[in-house]
C-alpha positions in Angstrom: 0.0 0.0 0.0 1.1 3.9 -0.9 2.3 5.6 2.5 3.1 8.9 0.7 2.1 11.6 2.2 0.8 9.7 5.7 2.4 11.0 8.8 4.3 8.3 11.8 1.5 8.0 13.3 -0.8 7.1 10.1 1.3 4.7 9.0 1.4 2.8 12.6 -2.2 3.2 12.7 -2.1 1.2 9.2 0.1 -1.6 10.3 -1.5 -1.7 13.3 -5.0 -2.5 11.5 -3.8 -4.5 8.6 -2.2 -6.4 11.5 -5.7 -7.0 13.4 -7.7 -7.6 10.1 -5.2 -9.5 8.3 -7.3 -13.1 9.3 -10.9 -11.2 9.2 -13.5 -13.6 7.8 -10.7 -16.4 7.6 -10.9 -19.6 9.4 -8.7 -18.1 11.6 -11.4 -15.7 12.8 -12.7 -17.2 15.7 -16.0 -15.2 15.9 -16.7 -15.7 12.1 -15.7 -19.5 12.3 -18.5 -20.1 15.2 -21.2 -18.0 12.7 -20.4 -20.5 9.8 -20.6 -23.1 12.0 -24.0 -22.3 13.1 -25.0 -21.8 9.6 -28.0 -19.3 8.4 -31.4 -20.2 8.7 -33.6 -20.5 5.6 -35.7 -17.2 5.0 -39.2 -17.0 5.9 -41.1 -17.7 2.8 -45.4 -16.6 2.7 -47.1 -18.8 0.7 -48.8 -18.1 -1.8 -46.9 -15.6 -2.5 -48.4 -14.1 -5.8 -51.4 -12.1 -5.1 -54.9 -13.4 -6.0 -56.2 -12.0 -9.5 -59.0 -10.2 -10.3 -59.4 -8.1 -6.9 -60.4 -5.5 -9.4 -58.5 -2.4 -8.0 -58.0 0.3 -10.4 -56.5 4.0 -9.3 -59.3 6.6 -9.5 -57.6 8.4 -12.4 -55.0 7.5 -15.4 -52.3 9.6 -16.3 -54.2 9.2 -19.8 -57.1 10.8 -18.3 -55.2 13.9 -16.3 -53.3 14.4 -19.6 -56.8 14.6 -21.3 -57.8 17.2 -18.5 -54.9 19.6 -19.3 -54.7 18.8 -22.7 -58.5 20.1 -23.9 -57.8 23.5 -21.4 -60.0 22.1 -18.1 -57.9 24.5 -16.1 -60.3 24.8 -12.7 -58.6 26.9 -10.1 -57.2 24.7 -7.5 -56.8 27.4 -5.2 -60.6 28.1 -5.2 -61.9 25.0 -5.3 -63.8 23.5 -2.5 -61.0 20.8 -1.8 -57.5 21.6 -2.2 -56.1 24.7 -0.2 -59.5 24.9 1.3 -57.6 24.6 5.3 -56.2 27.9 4.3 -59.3 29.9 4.5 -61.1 27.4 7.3 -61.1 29.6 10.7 -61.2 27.1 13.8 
């Protein structure tokens, strides 16, 4: 590894760690030799898992049909509408 430019310190720091990790996730590696003896368990698996057809939901609107709104110059005024922005006149 390049030690240009690393101070004393840096580079005992680095030999330090490379001495540590040298034997990480080796069978030297006591800690990871007891996980691979344990082994992983198999992941939990919902059967069925493909969802049922014909449940017949459908969003409210299609981007087909909000292009068709802009498109032929239906330009309501959100702002003034009875829904949208309408907490900003309400008076609690």
């Amino acid at each position: 590894m390049d030690t240009t430019g690393l101070t004393d310190d840096q580079i005992d720091f680095l030999a330090q760690c490379e001495a540590d990790f040298a034997n990480r996730y080796t069978d030297k590696d006591d800690d990871f030799a007891i996980v691979m003896a344990i082994g992983t368990s198999r992941p939990p698996i919902m059967e069925p898992w493909r969802p049922k057809g014909g449940n017949s939901y459908r969003p409210d609107r299609s981007e087909k049909e909000r292009a068709r709104d802009r498109a032929q110059g239906n330009r309501r005024r959100y702002e003034k509408d009875d829904g949208y922005g309408d907490y900003k006149r309400r008076r609690y």
